[in-house]
PALO-694325 format. One line per 8 residues: number of its first residue (from 1); their letters; for each residue x, y, z of C-alpha. Coordinates in steps of 0.5 Angstrom, whole numbers, plus 500, padded with zeros to 3 digits. Each point is the difference from the previous one (the first is absolute). Last residue first. Layout:
BEGIN
NUM) a) X Y Z; ...
This chain:
BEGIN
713) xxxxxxxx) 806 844 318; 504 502 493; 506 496 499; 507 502 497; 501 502 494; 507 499 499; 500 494 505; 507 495 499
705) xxxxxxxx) 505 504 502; 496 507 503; 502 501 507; 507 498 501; 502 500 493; 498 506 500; 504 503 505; 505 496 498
697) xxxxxxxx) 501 504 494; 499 506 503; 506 499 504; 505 498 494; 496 507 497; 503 503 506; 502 508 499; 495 502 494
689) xxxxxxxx) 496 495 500; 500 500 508; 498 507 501; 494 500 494; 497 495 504; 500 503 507; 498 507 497; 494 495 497
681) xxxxxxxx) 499 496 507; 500 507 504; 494 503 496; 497 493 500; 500 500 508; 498 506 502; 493 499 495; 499 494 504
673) xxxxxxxx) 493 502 502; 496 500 495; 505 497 495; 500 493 504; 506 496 500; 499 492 503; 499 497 493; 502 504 494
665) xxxxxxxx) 499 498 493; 505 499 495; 499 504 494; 498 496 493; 494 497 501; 497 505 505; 501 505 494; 493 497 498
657) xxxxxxxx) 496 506 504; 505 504 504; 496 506 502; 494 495 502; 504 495 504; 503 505 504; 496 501 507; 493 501 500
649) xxxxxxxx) 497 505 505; 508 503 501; 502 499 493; 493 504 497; 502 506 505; 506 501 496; 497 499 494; 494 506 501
641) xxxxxxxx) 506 504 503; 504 499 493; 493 500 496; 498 507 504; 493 501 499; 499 500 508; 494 499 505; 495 497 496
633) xxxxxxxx) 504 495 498; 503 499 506; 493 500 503; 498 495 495; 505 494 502; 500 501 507; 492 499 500; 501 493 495
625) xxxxxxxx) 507 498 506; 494 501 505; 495 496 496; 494 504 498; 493 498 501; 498 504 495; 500 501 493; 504 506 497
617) xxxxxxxx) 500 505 495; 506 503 498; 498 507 497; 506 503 496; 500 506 498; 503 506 495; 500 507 500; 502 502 493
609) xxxxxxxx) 506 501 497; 501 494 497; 504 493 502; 496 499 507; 497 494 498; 503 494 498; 504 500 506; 495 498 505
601) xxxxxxxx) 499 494 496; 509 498 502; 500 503 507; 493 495 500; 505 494 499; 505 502 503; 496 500 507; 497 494 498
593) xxxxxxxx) 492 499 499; 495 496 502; 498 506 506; 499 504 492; 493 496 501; 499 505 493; 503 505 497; 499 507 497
585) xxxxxxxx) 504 504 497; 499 508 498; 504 505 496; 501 496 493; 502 506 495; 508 498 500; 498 493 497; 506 495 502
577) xxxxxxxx) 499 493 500; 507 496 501; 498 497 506; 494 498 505; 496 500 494; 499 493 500; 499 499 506; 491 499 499
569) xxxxxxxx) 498 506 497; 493 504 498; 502 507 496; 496 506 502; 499 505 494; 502 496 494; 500 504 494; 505 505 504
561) xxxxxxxx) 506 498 495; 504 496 504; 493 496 502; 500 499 493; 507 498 499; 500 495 507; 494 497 497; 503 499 493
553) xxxxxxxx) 506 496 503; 496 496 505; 496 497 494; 506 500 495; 504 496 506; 494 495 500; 497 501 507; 501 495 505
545) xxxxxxxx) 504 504 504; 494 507 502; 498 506 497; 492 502 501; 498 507 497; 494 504 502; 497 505 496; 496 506 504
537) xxxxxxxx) 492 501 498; 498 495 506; 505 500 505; 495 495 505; 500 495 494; 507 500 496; 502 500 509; 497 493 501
529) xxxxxxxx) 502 497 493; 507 501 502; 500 498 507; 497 494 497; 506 499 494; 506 502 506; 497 495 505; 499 494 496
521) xxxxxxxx) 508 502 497; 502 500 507; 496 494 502; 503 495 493; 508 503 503; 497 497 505; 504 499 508; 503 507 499
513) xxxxxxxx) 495 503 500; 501 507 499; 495 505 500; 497 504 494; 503 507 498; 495 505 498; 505 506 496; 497 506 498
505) xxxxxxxx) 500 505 495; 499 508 501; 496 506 496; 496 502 507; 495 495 497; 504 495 500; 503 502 508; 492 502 502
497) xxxxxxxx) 498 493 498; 506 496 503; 499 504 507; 492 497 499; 503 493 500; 504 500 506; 494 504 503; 496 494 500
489) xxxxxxxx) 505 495 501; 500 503 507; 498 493 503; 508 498 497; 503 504 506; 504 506 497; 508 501 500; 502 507 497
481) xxxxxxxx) 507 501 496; 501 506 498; 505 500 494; 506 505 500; 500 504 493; 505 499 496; 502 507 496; 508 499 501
473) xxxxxxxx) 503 492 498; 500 497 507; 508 499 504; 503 494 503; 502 496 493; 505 495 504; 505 497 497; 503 493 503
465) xxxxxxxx) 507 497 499; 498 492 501; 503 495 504; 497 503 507; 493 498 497; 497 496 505; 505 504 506; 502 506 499
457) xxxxxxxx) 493 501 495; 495 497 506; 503 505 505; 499 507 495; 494 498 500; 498 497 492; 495 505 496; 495 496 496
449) xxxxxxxx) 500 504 494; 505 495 497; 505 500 494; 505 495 498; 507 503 496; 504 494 497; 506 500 496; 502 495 495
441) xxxxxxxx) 505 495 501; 505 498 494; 501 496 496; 494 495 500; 495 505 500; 493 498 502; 501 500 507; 497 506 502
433) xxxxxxxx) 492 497 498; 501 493 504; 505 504 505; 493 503 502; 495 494 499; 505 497 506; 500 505 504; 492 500 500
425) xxxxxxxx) 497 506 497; 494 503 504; 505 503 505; 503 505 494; 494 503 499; 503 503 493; 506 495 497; 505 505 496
417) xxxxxxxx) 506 495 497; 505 504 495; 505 498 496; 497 494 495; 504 499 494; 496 496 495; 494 498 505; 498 493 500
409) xxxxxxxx) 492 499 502; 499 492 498; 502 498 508; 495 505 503; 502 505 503; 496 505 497; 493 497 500; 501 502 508
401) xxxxxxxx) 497 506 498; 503 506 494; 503 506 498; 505 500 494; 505 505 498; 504 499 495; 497 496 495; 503 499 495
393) xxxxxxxx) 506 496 503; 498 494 497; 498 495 504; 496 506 503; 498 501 493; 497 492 500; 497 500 506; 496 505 499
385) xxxxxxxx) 497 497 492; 499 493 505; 496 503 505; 496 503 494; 499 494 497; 499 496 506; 495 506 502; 502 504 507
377) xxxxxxxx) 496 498 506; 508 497 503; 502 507 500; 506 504 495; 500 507 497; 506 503 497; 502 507 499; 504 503 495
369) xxxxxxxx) 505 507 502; 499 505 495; 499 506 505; 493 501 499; 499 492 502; 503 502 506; 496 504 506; 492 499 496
361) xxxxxxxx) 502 492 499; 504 499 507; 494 503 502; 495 495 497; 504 495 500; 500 500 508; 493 501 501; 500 494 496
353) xxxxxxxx) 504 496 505; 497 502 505; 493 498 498; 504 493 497; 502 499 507; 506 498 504; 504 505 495; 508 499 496
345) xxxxxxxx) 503 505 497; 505 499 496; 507 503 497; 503 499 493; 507 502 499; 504 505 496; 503 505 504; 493 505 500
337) xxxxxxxx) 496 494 500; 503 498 508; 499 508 501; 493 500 497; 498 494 505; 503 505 506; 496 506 498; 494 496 499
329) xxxxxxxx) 500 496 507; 501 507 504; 495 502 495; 496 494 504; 502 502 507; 496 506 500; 498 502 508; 492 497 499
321) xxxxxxxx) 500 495 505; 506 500 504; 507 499 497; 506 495 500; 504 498 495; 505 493 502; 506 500 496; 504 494 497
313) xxxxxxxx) 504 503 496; 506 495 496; 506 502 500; 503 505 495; 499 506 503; 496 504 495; 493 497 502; 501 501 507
305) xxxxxxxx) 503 508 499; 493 500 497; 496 498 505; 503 505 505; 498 505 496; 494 498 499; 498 500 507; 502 506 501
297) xxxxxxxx) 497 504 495; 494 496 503; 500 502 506; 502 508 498; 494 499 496; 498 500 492; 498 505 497; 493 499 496
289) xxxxxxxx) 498 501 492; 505 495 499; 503 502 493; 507 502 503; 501 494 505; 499 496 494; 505 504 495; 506 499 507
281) xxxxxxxx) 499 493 500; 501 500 492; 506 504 500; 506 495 502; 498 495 507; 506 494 501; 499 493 501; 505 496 502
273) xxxxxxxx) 498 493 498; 501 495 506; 506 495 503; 500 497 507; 504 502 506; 494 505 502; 496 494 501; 505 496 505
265) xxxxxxxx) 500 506 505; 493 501 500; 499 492 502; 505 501 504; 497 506 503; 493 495 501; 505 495 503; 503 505 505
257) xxxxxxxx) 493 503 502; 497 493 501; 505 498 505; 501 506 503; 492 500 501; 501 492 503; 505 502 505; 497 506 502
249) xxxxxxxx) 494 497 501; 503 494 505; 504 505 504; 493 504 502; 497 494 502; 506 498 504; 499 507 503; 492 499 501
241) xxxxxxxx) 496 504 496; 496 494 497; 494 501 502; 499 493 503; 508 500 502; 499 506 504; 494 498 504; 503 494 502
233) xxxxxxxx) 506 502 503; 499 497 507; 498 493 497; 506 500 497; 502 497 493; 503 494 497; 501 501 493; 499 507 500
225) xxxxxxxx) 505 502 506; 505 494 496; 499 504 494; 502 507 502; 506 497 506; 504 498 493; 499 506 496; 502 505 506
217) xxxxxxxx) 495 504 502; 500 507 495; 504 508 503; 500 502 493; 507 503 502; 503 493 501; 497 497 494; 504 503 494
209) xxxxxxxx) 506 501 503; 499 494 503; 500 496 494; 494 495 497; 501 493 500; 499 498 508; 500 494 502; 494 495 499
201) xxxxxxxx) 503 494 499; 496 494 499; 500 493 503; 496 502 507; 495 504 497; 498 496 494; 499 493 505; 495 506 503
193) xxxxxxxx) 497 501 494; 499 493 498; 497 498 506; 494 506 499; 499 500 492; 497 492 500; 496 502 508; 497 507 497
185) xxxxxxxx) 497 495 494; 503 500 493; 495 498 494; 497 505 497; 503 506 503; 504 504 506; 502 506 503; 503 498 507
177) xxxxxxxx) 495 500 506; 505 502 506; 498 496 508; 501 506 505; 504 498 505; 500 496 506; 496 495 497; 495 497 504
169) xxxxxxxx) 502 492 505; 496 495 499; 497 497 507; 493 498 497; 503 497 494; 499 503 494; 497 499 492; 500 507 497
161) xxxxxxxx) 494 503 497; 500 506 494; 492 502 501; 496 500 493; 494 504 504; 500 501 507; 494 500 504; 497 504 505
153) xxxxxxxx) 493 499 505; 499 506 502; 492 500 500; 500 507 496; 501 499 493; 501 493 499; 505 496 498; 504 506 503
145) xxxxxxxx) 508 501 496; 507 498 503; 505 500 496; 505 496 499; 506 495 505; 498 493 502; 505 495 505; 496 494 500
137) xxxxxxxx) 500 494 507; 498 493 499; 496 498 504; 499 493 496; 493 500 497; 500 507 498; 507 501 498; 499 493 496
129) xxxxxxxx) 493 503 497; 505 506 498; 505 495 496; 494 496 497; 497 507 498; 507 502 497; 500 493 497; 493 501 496
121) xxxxxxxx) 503 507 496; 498 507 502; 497 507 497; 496 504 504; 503 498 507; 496 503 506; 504 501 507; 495 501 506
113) xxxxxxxx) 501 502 507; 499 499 507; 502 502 507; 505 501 505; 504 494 501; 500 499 493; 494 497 495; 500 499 493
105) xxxxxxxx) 493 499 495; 502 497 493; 496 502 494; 503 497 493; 495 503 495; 497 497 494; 495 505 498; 493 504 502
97) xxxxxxxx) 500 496 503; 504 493 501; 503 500 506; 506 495 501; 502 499 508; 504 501 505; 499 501 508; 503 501 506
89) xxxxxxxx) 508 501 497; 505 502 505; 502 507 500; 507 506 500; 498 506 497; 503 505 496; 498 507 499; 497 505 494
81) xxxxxxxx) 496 504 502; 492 503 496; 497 496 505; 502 499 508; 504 497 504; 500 499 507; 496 494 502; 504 496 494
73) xxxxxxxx) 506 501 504; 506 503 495; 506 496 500; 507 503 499; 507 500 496; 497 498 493; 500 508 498; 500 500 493
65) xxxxxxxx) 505 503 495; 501 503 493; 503 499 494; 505 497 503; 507 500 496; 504 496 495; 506 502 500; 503 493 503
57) xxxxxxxx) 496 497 496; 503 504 494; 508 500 503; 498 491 500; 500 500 493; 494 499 495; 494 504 503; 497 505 495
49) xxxxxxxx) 492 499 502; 501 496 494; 505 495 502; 497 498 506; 494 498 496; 506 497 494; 503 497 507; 493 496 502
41) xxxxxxxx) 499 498 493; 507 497 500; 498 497 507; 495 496 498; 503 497 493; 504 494 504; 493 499 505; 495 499 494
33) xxxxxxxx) 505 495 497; 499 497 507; 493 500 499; 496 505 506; 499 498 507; 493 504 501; 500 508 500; 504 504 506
25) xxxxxxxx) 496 503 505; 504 503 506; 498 500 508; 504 505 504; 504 497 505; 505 505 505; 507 502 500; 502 507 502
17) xxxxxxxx) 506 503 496; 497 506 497; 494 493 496; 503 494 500; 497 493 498; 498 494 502; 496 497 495; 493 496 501
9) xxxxxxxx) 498 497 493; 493 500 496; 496 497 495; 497 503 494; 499 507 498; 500 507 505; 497 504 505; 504 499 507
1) x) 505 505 498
C-alpha cells in the first residue's frame, strides 16, 4: 500500500513465485528498547488471528483473490470496473476545497487519469512529487468512477499502488488476500505462509475408508491449489466451489461437528439430579381448560426422559409464535419440584417475565407450589425478602430477568434452568443461572420461537438435543398479512376504526430505530398523541421500555381487559403479550424490521378466533433486501419457512445471538449452499468417535489447537 505513516523502504519480495518491487511504509527508526518489544506485539496480533504454529500459518487460507495478471489501458476502461493500470505520474498536487485532498493526475500511453487520496501523510506527497519528478512508474489497481458526470474524465479513489519498473514482470497467478487485522499487512502474512508451506506436513489424517467414497482432493493439493491458484480456474476459487474448496470445508465442518460432539459427549458424563414425574403432572394436565397437541405431548415426553437420566439436560425447544411452549416449560418445572427441586425460569424482559408469572401463577399456585418473583425494578426490601426464600428453598419456583444470575441470588437446591428467548441470553449469563449448585449440575431447557433451519441446527447447535413443537394449538386462525404504502395512512386508520367498533382491539406498533432508543420512544409518544386525536371517543394506550414496570404492567392489564382499545408500542410487546381479542396489528417503517422480528409482532394477533391482520406499512424507496423482506412475510406465516429464507438473506448471526462466544465459527463453509457438506460431516464424526477416537483427536488438533473460536471475517 502506497498510503501509510512515516518513511519509506523499498523490499524485494514474492508474490506466486514472481519477484517485483513494491513500495512499503514503516515508521521512522524507533528506540531500541522500542525494537526489542516490536515483534512481541506483532506475535500477540498474529496471535489473535490464531496464528501460533506453523500448521496455522499454513492453514490460513485467502479470503479472496485479486486478478494482478494484466494491465487494462486507460483508454479502454470505463467507470463502474475495477482494473489495474500501469502510469506515470503528470501531476501532484494538495487541493483544499471543499477538503484536504491529495490529487494526482497519471497517464499511460493511451490516456489520462486521476487518483485522489482522502486521507494521507506528508511522506506520501513527498514519495509521489518524487514519482512526478523522477518518472517513476506506478501500478495502481480500484474502481474506477467519472469526476464529472459526462466529460469521461475518471478517477480513482484510495487506489492500492505499487512502485514498478517499466519492464516488471505481472503475476502468473491470482495474488491471495489473506484475512487480516489492525496491524498485519498482506506483505507480513505472505512470507510467513509460504515459509509455513514448506516446513509442515500436510499429510493425510483421515482414513481412506472415510475419504475414498466422498471422492474429496487430497488434503495437501487443496491447500497449495488455494495458496497458490490458477488463472484458469478462477471462477471456481472466487465462489468457492472449487474441489480444494470443497476439501477445506469438509475439513472445518468435521472439525466443529467433532468438537461439538465431544463437548455433547463430555456433559453426559457428568452428575445431574434425576427428577422423576408422580401425580402432580398428571393434575395439571387434568385441570387445563385445553388438550395439549400431539407435538407438545411429544416434546414433553422427550423432556422427561431428559430429566430422569442422571446427566445434565440441555435441551434446545423450538416452536413457532403461538405453538405453546410455555405449558411445556410448566410441566417441566413442576417435575423438577415434584422431586424436590427448585426450578427457574429466567426471560429477557420484565413484560415477558411477568406474562410468565402470570401463567405460571393461574397453572401452579392451585396445586400448592409457591412462586417467587425476581427483576432488577424490585425494591431493595422486596428483592431482599425473594432472595431470602430462594436461599431457602421456600420459593419453589421462581420467575424472573437477568436479576437471577446475580451473585447475591442462591437457590437451595436448583434442578431445572428455563431460559425463554434463548438467543437474548449470552452463553455466559446462561451457565451464570446453571451453575449455582455446587454438587451437581442443574438441567438446562432453553426456548426459542426463532425456528433454527434444520443446516443451522446440525451445525450451530450441533452439541445440543433439540425438540421441536411443529404443530399450532386448534382454533388459531391464520393471520393476513397485508402491505400497505405509508401514503394510504388514511385508510389504515379507518380499518382501526371499524375493528374497535366491530368489538376488536389494536396494536400500532411504532418503527425501529435502531440508532436511538430516545427517537423510538419520540416516535411512539407522537404517534401517540396523533392517533388520541384522529380516533376520537376511542381510548388509546401507549407502552414503551422506559416505563416503570408497574406503569407497563397496568397498561398490559387495562389493554387485557378491553379498557384500552388500541394500545401504541415500541418492541416491547415483541414477546410474552397475549390478548386473544386483539385481532388487528399495525406497524409502521415494517421495511426497519427483520423478518424474525416481524414473525414475533405478527404473532401477538391471530390468538382468538377471530379473523385476524396484520398491516405492514412501509415507506419507499425500498432496498432490495427491505422488498424481500416484506414479500417473504406477505407470502408465508410458516416461522420454519420464515427462518429459512432469514438464513439465506442474512446468514446466521441472528439465530446464534450470543452463542457465538461459545461455538466455533465457521470460516469457509457456507450453510446455503453446503447443505451436502454438513449432513456428510456430522455422519462423518460420529463414525470416527465410534471407530477412530485417536483420529478424531488429531483432526482437531490440526485445525482447532490454539483457535476454539475462530475468526469471523
Amino acid at each position: 500500500m502506497l498510503h501509510c505513516s512515516e518513511g519509506i523502504i523499498l523490499r524485494l519480495s514474492s508474490s506466486n513465485c514472481t519477484a517485483f518491487a513494491t513500495i512499503s511504509f514503516v515508521p521512522t527508526r524507533p528506540s531500541t528498547s522500542s525494537r526489542a518489544s516490536q515483534p512481541d506485539s506483532l506475535s500477540q496480533k498474529l496471535a489473535r488471528l490464531g496464528l501460533k504454529r506453523a500448521l496455522d500459518f499454513a492453514l490460513h487460507l485467502p479470503l479472496r483473490y485479486e486478478d494482478e495478471t494484466c494491465i487494462t489501458p486507460i483508454v479502454t476502461a470505463h467507470a463502474g470496473q475495477f482494473v489495474q493500470v500501469q502510469v506515470r505520474v503528470l501531476h501532484c498536487e494538495v487541493q483544499f476545497r471543499p477538503k484536504r485532498t491529495l490529487v494526482l493526475r497519471v497517464e499511460d500511453e493511451s490516456g489520462e487519469l486521476q487518483f485522489r487520496f482522502l486521507n494521507f501523510y506528508a511522506s506520501q506527497l513527498q514519495q509521489f512529487q518524487r514519482a512526478e519528478r523522477e518518472a517513476l512508474w506506478l501500478r495502481a489497481r480500484g474502481e474506477l468512477r467519472e469526476v464529472f458526470r459526462g466529460q469521461g474524465l475518471l478517477e480513482m479513489i484510495h487506489p492500492k499502488v505499487k512502485l514498478v519498473t517499466v519492464d516488471t514482470p505481472l503475476p502468473q497467478t491470482l495474488t491471495p488476500i489473506y484475512p487480516s487485522s489492525a496491524g498485519i499487512s498482506q506483505n507480513v502474512l505472505r512470507p510467513r505462509i509460504q515459509t509455513a508451506l514448506q516446513q509442515v506436513s500436510l499429510s493425510e489424517v483421515l482414513p481412506a475408508a472415510l475419504l475414498v467414497p466422498l471422492r474429496l482432493m487430497p488434503l495437501a493439493d487443496a491447500v497449495m491449489k488455494l495458496h497458490y491458484p490458477v488463472l484458469s480456474e478462477r471462477s471456481a476459487l472466487m465462489d468457492k466451489s472449487h474441489p480444494a474448496w470443497q476439501r477445506i470445508k469438509f475439513e472445518e465442518l468435521l472439525a466443529q461437528q467433532l468438537s461439538l460432539k465431544q463437548a455433547q459427549s463430555i456433559r453426559r458424563s457428568k452428575h445431574a439430579p434425576v427428577l422423576v414425574p408422580s401425580t402432580l403432572s398428571r393434575q395439571l394436565l387434568n385441570r387445563l381448560p385445553f388438550a395439549l397437541t400431539s407435538a407438545q405431548q411429544r416434546v414433553i415426553d422427550e423432556i422427561s426422559h431428559d430429566l430422569q437420566a442422571g446427566f445434565p439436560m440441555t435441551r434446545l425447544l423450538q416452536g413457532d409464535v403461538g405453538a405453546g411452549k410455555t405449558i411445556v416449560a410448566a410441566i417441566a418445572a413442576l417435575q423438577a419440584v415434584e422431586s424436590g427441586y427448585q426450578a427457574a425460569i429466567m426471560a429477557p424482559t420484565e413484560i415477558l417475565a411477568e406474562q410468565h408469572v402470570r401463567k405460571m401463577t393461574q397453572w401452579l399456585q392451585p396445586l400448592g407450589i409457591r412462586l417467587g418473583w425476581l427483576s432488577g425494578s424490585l425494591k431493595a426490601r422486596d428483592k431482599r425478602e425473594v432472595q431470602a426464600s430462594i436461599a431457602s428453598g421456600e420459593a419453589q419456583l421462581v420467575v424472573g430477568t437477568h436479576a437471577l444470575f446475580q451473585d447475591k441470588v442462591e437457590f437451595s437446591c436448583l434442578g431445572l434452568v428455563v431460559v425463554d428467548e434463548q438467543h437474548r441470553f449470552g452463553v455466559g449469563q446462561r451457565l451464570a443461572l446453571r451453575d449455582k449448585t455446587e454438587r451437581y449440575e442443574a438441567h438446562q431447557l432453553m426456548m426459542s420461537a426463532t425456528p433454527i433451519p434444520r443446516t443451522l441446527a446440525m451445525t450451530y447447535f450441533a452439541d445440543l438435543d433439540v425438540s421441536v413443537i411443529d404443530q399450532l394449538p386448534p382454533g388459531r386462525t391464520p393471520v393476513l398479512t397485508k402491505l400497505i404504502e405509508d401514503q394510504r395512512r388514511h385508510e389504515v386508520i379507518q380499518r382501526v376504526r371499524e375493528a374497535v367498533q366491530g368489538g376488536r382491539q389494536v396494536y400500532w406498533v411504532c418503527p425501529l430505530i435502531e440508532e436511538s432508543e430516545a427517537l423510538q420512544l419520540q416516535t411512539a409518544v407522537e404517534t401517540h398523541a396523533n392517533l388520541t386525536q384522529e380516533l376520537p371517543g376511542l381510548s388509546v394506550g401507549l407502552v414503551h421500555g422506559r416505563l416503570a414496570p408497574a406503569e407497563k404492567q397496568k397498561i398490559m392489564e387495562q389493554f387485557s381487559a378491553q379498557a384500552i382499545q388500541v394500545l401504541v408500542a415500541t418492541t416491547v410487546i415483541e414477546v410474552g403479550v397475549d390478548v386473544p381479542n386483539a385481532s388487528l396489528m399495525v406497524i409502521e417503517h415494517a421495511e426497519r424490521f427483520g423478518l424474525s422480528q416481524l414473525h414475533q409482532l405478527r404473532g401477538r394477533v391471530g390468538r382468538g378466533a377471530a379473523e385476524s391482520v396484520c398491516v405492514l406499512m412501509y415507506a419507499k424507496p425500498l432496498s432490495a433486501t427491505a422488498k424481500a423482506r416484506l414479500r417473504i412475510m406477505h407470502d408465508t406465516t410458516d416461522g420454519f419457512e420464515i427462518a429459512r429464507r432469514d438464513l439465506e438473506l442474512r446468514g446466521p448471526g441472528e439465530f446464534l445471538g450470543a452463542r457465538q462466544s461459545g461455538v466455533p465459527l465457521l470460516r469457509f463453509a457456507d450453510l446455503q449452499n453446503d447443505g451436502r457438506l454438513v449432513e456428510q460431516a456430522s455422519s462423518a464424526a460420529q463414525w470416527l468417535l465410534q471407530h477412530h477416537p485417536d483420529t478424531a483427536q488429531a483432526h482437531l488438533e490440526r485445525w482447532l489447537a490454539g483457535r476454539e473460536i475462530y475468526l469471523k471475517v
